[in-house]
ChimeraX commands (.cxc) that place a marker at each C-alpha (Angstrom):
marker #1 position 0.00,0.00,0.00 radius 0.5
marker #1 position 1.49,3.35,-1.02 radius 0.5
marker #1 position 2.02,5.33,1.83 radius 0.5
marker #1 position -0.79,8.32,2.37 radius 0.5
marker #1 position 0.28,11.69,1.34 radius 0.5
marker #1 position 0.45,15.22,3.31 radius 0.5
marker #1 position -2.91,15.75,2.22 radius 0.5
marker #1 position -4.57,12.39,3.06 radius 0.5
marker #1 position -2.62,12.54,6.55 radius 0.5
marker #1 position -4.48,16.30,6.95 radius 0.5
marker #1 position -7.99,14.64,6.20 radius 0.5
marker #1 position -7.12,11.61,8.66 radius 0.5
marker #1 position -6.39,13.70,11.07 radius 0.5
marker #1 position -9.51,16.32,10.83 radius 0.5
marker #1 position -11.71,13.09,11.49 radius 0.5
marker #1 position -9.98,11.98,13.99 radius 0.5
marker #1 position -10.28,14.69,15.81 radius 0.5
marker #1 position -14.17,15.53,15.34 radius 0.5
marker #1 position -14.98,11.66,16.51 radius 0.5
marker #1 position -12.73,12.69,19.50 radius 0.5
marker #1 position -14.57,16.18,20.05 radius 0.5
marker #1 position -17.91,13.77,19.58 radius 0.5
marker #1 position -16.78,11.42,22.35 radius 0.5
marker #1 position -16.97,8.33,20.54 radius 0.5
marker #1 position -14.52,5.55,20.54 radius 0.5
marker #1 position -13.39,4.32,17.10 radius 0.5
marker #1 position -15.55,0.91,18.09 radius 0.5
marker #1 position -18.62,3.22,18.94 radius 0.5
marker #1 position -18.31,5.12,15.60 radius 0.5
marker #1 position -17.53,2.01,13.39 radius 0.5
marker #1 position -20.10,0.66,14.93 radius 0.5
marker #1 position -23.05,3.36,14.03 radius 0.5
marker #1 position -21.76,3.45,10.27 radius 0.5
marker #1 position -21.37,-0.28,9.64 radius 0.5
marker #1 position -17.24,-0.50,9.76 radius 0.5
marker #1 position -14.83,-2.39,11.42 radius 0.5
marker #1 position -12.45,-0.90,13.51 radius 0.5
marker #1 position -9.44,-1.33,11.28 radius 0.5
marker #1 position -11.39,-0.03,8.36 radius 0.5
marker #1 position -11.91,3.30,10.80 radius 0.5
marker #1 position -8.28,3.36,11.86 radius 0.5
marker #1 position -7.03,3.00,8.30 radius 0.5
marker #1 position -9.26,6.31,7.55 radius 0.5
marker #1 position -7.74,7.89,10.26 radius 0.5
marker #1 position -4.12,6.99,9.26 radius 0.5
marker #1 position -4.50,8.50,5.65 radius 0.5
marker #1 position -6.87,5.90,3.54 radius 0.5
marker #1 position -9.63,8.17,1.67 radius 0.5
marker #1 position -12.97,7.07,2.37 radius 0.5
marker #1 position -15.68,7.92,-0.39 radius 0.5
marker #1 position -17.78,11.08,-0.59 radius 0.5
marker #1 position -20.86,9.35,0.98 radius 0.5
marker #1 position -18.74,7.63,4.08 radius 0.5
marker #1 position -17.47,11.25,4.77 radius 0.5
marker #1 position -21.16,12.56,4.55 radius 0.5
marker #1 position -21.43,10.23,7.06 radius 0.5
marker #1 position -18.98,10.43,9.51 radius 0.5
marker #1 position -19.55,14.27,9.38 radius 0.5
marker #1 position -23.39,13.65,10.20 radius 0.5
marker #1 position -22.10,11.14,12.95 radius 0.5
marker #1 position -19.77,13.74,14.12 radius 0.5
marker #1 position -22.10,16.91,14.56 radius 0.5
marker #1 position -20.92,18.60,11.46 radius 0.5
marker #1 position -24.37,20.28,10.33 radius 0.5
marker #1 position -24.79,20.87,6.34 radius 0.5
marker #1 position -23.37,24.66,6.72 radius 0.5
marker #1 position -20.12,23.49,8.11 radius 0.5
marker #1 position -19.00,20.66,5.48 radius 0.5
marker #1 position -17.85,22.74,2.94 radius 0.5
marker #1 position -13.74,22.51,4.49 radius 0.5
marker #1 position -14.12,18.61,5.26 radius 0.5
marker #1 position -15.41,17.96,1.45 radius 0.5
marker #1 position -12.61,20.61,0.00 radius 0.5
marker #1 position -9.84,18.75,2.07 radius 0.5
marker #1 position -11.15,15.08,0.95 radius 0.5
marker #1 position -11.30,16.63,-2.98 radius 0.5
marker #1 position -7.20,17.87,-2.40 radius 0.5
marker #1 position -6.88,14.39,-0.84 radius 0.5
marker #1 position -8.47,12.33,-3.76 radius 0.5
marker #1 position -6.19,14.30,-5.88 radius 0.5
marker #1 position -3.21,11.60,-7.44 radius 0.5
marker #1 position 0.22,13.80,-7.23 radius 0.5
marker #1 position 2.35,14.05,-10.53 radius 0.5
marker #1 position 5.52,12.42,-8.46 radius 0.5
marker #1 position 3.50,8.76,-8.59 radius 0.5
marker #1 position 4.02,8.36,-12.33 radius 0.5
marker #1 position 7.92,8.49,-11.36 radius 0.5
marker #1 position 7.74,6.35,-8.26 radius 0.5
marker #1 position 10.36,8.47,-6.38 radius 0.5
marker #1 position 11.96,7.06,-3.19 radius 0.5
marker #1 position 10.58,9.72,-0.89 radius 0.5
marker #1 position 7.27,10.26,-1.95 radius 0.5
marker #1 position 6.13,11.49,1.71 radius 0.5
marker #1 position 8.63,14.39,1.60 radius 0.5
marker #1 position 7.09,15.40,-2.08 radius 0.5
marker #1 position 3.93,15.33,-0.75 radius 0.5
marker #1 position 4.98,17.62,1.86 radius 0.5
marker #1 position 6.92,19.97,-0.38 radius 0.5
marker #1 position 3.90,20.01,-2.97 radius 0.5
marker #1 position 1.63,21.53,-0.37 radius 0.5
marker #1 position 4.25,23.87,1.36 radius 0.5
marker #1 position 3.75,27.41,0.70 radius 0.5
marker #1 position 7.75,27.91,2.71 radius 0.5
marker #1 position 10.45,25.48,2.88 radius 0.5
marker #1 position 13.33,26.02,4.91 radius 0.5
marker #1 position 16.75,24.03,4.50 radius 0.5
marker #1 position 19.77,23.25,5.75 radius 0.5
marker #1 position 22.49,20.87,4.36 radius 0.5
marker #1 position 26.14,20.64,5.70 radius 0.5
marker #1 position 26.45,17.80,2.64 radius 0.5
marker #1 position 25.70,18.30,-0.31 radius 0.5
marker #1 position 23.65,20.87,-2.52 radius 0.5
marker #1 position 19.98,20.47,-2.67 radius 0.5
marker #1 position 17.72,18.88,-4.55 radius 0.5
marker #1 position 16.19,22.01,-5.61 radius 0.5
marker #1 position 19.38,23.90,-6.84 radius 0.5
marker #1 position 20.86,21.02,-7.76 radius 0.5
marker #1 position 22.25,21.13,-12.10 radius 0.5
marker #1 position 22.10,17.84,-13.78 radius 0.5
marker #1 position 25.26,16.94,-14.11 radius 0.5
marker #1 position 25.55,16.91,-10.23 radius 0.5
marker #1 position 22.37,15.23,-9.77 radius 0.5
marker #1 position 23.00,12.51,-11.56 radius 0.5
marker #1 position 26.76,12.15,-10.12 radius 0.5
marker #1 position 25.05,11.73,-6.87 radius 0.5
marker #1 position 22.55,8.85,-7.93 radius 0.5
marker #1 position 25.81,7.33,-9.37 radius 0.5
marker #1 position 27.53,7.56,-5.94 radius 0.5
marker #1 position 24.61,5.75,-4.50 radius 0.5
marker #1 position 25.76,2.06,-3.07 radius 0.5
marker #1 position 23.12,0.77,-5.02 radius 0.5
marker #1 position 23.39,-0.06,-8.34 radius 0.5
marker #1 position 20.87,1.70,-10.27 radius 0.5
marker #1 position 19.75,1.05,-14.38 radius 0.5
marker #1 position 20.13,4.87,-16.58 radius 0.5
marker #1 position 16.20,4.38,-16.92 radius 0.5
marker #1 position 15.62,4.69,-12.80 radius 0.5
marker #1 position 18.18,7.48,-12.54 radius 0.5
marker #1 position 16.58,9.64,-15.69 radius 0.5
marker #1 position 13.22,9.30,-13.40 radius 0.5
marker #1 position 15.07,10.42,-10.44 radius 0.5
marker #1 position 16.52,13.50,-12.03 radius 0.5
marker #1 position 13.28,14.50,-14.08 radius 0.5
marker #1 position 11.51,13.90,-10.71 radius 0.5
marker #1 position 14.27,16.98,-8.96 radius 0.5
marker #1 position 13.52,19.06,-12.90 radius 0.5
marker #1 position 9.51,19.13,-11.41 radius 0.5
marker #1 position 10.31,19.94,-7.87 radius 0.5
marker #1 position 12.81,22.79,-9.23 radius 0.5
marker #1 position 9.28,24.53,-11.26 radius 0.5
marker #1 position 7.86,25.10,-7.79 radius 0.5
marker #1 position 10.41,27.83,-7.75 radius 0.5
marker #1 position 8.98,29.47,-10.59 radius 0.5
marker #1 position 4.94,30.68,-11.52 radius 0.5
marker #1 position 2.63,32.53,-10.07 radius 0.5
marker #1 position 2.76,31.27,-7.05 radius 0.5
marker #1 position 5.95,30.14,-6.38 radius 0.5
marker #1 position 7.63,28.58,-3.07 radius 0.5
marker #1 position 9.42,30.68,-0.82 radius 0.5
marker #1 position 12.70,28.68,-0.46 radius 0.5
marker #1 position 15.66,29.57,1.83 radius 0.5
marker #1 position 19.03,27.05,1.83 radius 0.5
marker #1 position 21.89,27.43,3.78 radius 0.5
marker #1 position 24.95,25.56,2.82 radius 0.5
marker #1 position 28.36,24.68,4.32 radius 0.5
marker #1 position 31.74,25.23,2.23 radius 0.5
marker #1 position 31.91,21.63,2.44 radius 0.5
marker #1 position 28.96,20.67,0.83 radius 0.5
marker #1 position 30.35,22.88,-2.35 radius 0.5
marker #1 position 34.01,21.09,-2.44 radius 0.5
marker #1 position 32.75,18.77,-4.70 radius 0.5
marker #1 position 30.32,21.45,-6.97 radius 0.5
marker #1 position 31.64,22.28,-10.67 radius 0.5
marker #1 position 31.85,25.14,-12.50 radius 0.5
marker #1 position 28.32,25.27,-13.93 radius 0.5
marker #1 position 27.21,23.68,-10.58 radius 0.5
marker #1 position 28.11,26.66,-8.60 radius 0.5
marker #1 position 27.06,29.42,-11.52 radius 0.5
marker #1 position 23.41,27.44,-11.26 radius 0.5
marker #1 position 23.25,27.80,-7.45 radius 0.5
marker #1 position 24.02,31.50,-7.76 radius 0.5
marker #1 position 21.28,32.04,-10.45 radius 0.5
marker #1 position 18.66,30.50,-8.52 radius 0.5
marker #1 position 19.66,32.97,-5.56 radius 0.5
marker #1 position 18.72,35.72,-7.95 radius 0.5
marker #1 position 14.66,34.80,-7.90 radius 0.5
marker #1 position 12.67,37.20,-5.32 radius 0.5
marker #1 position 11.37,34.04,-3.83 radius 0.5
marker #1 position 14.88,32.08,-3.02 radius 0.5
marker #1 position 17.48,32.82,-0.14 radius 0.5
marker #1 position 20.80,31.27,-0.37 radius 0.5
marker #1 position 23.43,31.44,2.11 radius 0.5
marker #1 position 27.00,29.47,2.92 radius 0.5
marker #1 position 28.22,29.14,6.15 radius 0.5
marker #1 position 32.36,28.99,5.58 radius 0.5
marker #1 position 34.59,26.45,7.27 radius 0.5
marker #1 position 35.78,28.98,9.62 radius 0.5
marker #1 position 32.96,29.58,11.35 radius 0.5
marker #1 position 33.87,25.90,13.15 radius 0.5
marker #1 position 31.56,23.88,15.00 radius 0.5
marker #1 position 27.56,24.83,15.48 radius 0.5
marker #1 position 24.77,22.94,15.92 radius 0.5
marker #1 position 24.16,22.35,11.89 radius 0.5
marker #1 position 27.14,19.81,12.46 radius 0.5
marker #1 position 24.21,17.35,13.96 radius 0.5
marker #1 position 23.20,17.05,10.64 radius 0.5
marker #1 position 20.87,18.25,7.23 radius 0.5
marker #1 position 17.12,19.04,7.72 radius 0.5
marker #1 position 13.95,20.52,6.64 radius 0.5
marker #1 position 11.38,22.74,7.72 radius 0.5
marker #1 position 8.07,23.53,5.77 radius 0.5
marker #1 position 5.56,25.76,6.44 radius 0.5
marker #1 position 1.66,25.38,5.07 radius 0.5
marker #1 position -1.13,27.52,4.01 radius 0.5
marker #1 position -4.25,26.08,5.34 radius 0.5
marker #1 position -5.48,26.97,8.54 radius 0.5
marker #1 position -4.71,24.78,11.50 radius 0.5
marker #1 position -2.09,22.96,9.73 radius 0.5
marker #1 position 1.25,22.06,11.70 radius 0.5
marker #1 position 4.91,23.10,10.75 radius 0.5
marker #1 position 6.71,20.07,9.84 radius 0.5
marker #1 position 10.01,19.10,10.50 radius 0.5
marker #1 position 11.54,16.62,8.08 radius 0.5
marker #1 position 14.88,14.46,8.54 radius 0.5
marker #1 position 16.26,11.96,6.58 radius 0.5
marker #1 position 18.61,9.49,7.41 radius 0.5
marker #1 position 20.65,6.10,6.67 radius 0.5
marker #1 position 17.63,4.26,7.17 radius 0.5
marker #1 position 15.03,6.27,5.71 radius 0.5
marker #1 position 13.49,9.71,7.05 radius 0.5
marker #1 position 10.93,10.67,9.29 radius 0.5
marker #1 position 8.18,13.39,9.23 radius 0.5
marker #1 position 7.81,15.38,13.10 radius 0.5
marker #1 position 4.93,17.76,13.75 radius 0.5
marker #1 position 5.24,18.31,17.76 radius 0.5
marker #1 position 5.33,21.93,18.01 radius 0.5
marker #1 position 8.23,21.89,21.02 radius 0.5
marker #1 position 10.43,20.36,18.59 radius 0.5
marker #1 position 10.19,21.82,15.57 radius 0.5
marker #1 position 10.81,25.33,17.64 radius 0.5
marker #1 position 13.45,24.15,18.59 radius 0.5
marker #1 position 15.09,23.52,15.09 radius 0.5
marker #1 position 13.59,26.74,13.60 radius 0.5
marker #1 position 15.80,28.47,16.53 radius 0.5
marker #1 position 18.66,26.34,15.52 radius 0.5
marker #1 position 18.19,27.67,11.79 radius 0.5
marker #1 position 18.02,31.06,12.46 radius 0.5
marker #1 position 21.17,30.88,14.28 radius 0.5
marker #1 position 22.71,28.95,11.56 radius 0.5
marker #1 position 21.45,32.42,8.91 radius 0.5
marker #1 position 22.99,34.31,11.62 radius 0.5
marker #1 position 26.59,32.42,11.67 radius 0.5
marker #1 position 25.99,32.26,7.63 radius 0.5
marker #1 position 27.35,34.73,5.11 radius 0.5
marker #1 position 24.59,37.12,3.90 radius 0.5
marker #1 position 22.62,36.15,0.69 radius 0.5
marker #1 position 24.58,38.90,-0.92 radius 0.5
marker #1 position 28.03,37.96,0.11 radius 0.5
marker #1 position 27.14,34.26,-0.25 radius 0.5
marker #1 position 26.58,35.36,-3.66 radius 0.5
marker #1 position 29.74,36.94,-4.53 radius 0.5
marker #1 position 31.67,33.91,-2.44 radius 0.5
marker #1 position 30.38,31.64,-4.87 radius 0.5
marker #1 position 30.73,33.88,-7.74 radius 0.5
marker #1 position 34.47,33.60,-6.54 radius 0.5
marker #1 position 34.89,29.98,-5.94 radius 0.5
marker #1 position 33.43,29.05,-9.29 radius 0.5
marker #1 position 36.04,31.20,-11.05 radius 0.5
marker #1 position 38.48,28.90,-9.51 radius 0.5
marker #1 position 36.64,26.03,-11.06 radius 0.5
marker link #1:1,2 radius 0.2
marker link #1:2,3 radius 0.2
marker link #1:3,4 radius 0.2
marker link #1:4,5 radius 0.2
marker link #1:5,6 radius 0.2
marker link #1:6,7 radius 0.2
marker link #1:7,8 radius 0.2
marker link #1:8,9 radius 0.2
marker link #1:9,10 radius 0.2
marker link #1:10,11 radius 0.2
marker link #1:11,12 radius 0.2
marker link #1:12,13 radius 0.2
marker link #1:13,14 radius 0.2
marker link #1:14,15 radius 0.2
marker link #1:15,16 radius 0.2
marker link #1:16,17 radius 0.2
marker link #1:17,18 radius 0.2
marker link #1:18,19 radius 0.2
marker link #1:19,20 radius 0.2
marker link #1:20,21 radius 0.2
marker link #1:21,22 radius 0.2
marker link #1:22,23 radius 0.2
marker link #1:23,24 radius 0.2
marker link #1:24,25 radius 0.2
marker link #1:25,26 radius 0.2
marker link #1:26,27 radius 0.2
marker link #1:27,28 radius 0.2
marker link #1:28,29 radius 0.2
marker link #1:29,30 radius 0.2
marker link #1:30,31 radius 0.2
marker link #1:31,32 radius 0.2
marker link #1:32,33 radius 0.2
marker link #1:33,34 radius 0.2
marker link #1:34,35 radius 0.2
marker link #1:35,36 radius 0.2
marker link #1:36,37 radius 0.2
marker link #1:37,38 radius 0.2
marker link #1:38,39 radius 0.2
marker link #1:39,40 radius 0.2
marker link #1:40,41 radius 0.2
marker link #1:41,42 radius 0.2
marker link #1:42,43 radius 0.2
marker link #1:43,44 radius 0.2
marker link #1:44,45 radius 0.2
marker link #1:45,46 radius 0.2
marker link #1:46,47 radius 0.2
marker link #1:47,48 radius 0.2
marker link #1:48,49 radius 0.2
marker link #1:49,50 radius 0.2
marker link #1:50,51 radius 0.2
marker link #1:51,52 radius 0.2
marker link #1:52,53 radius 0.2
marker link #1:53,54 radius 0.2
marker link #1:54,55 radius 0.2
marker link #1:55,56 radius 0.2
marker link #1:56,57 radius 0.2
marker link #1:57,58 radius 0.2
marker link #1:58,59 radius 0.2
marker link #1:59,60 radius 0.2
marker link #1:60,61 radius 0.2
marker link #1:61,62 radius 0.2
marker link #1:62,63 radius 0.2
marker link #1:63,64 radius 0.2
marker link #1:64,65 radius 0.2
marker link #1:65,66 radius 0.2
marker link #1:66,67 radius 0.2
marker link #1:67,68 radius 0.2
marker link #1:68,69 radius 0.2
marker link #1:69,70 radius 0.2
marker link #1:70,71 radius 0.2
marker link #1:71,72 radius 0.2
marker link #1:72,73 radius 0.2
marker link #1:73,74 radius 0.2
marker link #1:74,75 radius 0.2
marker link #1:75,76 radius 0.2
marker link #1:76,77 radius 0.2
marker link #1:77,78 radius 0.2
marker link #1:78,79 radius 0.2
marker link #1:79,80 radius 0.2
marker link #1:80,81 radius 0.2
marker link #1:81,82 radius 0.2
marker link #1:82,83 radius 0.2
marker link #1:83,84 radius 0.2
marker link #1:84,85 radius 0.2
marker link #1:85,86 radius 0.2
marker link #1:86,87 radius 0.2
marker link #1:87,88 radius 0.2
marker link #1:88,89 radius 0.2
marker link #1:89,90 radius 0.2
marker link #1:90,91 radius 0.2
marker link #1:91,92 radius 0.2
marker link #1:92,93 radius 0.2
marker link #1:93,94 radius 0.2
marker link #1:94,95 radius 0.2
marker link #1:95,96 radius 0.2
marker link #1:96,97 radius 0.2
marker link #1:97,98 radius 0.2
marker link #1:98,99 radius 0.2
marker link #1:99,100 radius 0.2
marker link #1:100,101 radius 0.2
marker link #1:101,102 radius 0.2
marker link #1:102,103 radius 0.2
marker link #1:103,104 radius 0.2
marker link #1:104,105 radius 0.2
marker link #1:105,106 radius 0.2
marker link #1:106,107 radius 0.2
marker link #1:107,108 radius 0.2
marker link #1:108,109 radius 0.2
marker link #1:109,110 radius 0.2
marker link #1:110,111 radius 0.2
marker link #1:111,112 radius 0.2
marker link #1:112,113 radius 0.2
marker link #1:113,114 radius 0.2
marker link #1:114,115 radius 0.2
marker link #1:115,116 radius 0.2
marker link #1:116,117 radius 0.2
marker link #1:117,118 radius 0.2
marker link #1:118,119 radius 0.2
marker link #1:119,120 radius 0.2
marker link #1:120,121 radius 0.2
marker link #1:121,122 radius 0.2
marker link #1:122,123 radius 0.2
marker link #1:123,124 radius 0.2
marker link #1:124,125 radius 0.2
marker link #1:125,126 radius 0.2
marker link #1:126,127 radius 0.2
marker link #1:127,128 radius 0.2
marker link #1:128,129 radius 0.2
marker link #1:129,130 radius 0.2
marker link #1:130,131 radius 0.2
marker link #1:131,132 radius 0.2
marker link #1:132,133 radius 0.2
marker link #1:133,134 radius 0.2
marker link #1:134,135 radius 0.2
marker link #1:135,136 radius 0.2
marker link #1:136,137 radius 0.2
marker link #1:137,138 radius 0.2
marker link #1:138,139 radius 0.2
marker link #1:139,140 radius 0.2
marker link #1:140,141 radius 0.2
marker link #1:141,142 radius 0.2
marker link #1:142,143 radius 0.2
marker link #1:143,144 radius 0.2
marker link #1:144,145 radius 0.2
marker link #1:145,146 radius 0.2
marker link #1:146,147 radius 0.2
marker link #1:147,148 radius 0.2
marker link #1:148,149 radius 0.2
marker link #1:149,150 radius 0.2
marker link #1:150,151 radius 0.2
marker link #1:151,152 radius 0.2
marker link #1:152,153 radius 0.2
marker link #1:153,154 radius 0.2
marker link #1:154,155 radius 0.2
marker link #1:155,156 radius 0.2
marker link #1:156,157 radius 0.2
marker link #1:157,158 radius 0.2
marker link #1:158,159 radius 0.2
marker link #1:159,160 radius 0.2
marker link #1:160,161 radius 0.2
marker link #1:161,162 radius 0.2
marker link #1:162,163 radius 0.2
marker link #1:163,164 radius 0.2
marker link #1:164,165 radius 0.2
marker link #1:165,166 radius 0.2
marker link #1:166,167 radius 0.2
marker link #1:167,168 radius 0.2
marker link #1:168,169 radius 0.2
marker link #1:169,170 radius 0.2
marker link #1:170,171 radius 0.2
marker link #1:171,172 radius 0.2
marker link #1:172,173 radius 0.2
marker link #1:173,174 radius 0.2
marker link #1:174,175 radius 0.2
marker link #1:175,176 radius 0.2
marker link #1:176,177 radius 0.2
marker link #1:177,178 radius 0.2
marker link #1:178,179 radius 0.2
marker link #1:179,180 radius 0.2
marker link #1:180,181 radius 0.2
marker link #1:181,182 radius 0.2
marker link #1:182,183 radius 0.2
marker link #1:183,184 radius 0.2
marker link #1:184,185 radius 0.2
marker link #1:185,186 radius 0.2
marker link #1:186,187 radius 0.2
marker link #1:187,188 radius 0.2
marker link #1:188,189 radius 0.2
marker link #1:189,190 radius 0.2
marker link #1:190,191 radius 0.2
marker link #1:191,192 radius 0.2
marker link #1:192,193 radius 0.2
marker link #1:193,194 radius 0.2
marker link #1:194,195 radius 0.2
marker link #1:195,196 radius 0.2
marker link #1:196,197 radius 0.2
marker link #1:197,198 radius 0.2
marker link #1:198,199 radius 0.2
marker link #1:199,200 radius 0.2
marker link #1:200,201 radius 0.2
marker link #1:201,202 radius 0.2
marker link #1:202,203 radius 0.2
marker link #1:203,204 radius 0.2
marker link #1:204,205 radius 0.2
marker link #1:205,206 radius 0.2
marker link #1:206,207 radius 0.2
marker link #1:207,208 radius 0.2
marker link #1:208,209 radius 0.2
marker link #1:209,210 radius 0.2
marker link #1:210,211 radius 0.2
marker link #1:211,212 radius 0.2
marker link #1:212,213 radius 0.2
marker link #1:213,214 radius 0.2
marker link #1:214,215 radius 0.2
marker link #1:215,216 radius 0.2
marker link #1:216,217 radius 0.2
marker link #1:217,218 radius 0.2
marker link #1:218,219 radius 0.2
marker link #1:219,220 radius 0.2
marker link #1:220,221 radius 0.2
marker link #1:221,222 radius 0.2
marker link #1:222,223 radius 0.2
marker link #1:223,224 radius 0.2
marker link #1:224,225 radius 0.2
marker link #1:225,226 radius 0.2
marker link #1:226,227 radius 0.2
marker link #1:227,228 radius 0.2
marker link #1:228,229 radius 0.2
marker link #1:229,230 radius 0.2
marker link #1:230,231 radius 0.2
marker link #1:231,232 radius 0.2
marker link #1:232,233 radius 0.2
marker link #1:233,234 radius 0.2
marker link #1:234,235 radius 0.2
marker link #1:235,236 radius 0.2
marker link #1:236,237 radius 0.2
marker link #1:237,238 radius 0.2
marker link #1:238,239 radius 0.2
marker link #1:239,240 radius 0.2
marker link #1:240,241 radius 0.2
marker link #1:241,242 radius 0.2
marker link #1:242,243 radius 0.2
marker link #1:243,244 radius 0.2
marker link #1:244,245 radius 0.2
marker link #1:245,246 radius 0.2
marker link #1:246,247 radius 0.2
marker link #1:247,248 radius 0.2
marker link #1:248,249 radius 0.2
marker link #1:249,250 radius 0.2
marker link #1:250,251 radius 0.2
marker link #1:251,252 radius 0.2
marker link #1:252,253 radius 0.2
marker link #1:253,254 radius 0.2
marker link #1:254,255 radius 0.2
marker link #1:255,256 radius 0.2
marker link #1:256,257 radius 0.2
marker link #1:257,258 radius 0.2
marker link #1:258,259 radius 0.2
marker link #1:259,260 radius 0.2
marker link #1:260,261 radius 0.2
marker link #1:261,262 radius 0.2
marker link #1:262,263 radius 0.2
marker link #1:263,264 radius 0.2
marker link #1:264,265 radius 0.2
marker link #1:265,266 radius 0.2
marker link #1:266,267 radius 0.2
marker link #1:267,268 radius 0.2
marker link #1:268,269 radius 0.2
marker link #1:269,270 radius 0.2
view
């Protein structure tokens, strides 16, 4: 079973918490509409029920006529399939995230981002990759970063602020670096480079990301990746905390401007 998206999580969620605000138990409520309890819990997890079960759980849950109107607009967003699916990407739950995110915020002590990430480099770090890969699965890999990138671009584009370490640009070409600076150059996109000498600072613990969303009620969201996979945290206590730890990193971080010229600079070198 794929694994629900940002959107199908939200809708979860929202039911969840009206059958809580109702006072019924899942067993009471699967009961009254004629489901099982895992059938209930899977709704609540992310499966999409149809538009009459929603009618009626909303009914069950005290949601008159007048107030359905957000519940049926967030189960149309969730029946919606996302363009990443005809790629099957690796991290599908972080696209579904980023698809919905009005602000991302990110910090990589690494390597470059996906989203200012050049070809070239892109596909030198699926290469790098201990798993062998066929051409075909990388191509999908790199057109699935080319779709992510136009998110950065439109009408209504995402408001996208990287900060990178020197070391994560030791190992950026030429045309690598000159693409990095021309993305910095859109009204929407911050970049920033914190330099070697700066030492050690909490960014050291490692590469994450913070989104922000534009619905009402809906948490920040801290995402990490890892060896083994990544995980997805919402509790507010924590994701302060990181949002602290990024605006001290910005702080310790050359301005946009002189991160700019420094890699101006550096890719003269190249």
């Amino acid at each position: 079973m794929a694994e629900p998206t940002f959107r199908q999580r939200r809708l979860g969620e929202a039911l969840k918490v009206l059958r809580e605000r109702s006072g019924l138990s899942q067993r009471d409520a699967a009961a009254r509409i004629n489901y099982n309890v895992p059938k209930l819990s899977r709704i609540e997890n992310g499966q999409v029920p149809d538009i009459h079960a929603l009618r009626a759980m909303l009914d069950m849950y005290g949601v008159i006529a007048d107030e359905e109107a957000p519940y049926v607009e967030m189960w149309e967003r969730a029946r919606e399939k996302g363009w990443w699916k005809q790629h099957r990407p690796e991290v599908q739950g972080y696209l579904s995230l980023e698809h919905d995110a009005t602000r991302v915020r990110e910090f990589q002590p690494n390597y470059i981002p996906g989203m200012v990430q050049a070809k070239q480099y892109m596909r030198a770090v699926f290469a790098g990759s201990a798993s062998q890969r066929s051409k075909r699965w990388t191509e999908e890999q790199v057109a699935v970063r080319i779709r992510r990138q136009q998110r950065l671009v439109g009408d209504n584009p995402l408001h996208y602020h990287a900060i990178l370490t020197e070391a994560a640009l030791r190992y950026a070409d030429r045309d690598q670096l000159l693409h990095i600076k021309k993305v910095g150059l859109l009204p929407n996109v911050t970049i920033q480079v914190v330099l070697d000498r700066t030492g050690l600072h909490d960014g050291h613990n490692g590469g994450f990301n913070l989104l922000d969303f534009p619905y009402a009620g809906d948490p920040q969201v801290l995402y990490v990746e890892h060896a083994g996979g990544s995980v997805h945290i919402e509790d507010p206590d924590r994701v302060k905390a990181t949002i602290l730890t990024f605006k001290h990193l910005s702080k310790l971080a050359l301005t946009p401007e002189e991160s700019a010229v420094w890699i101006e600079r550096l890719a003269a070198e190249r």
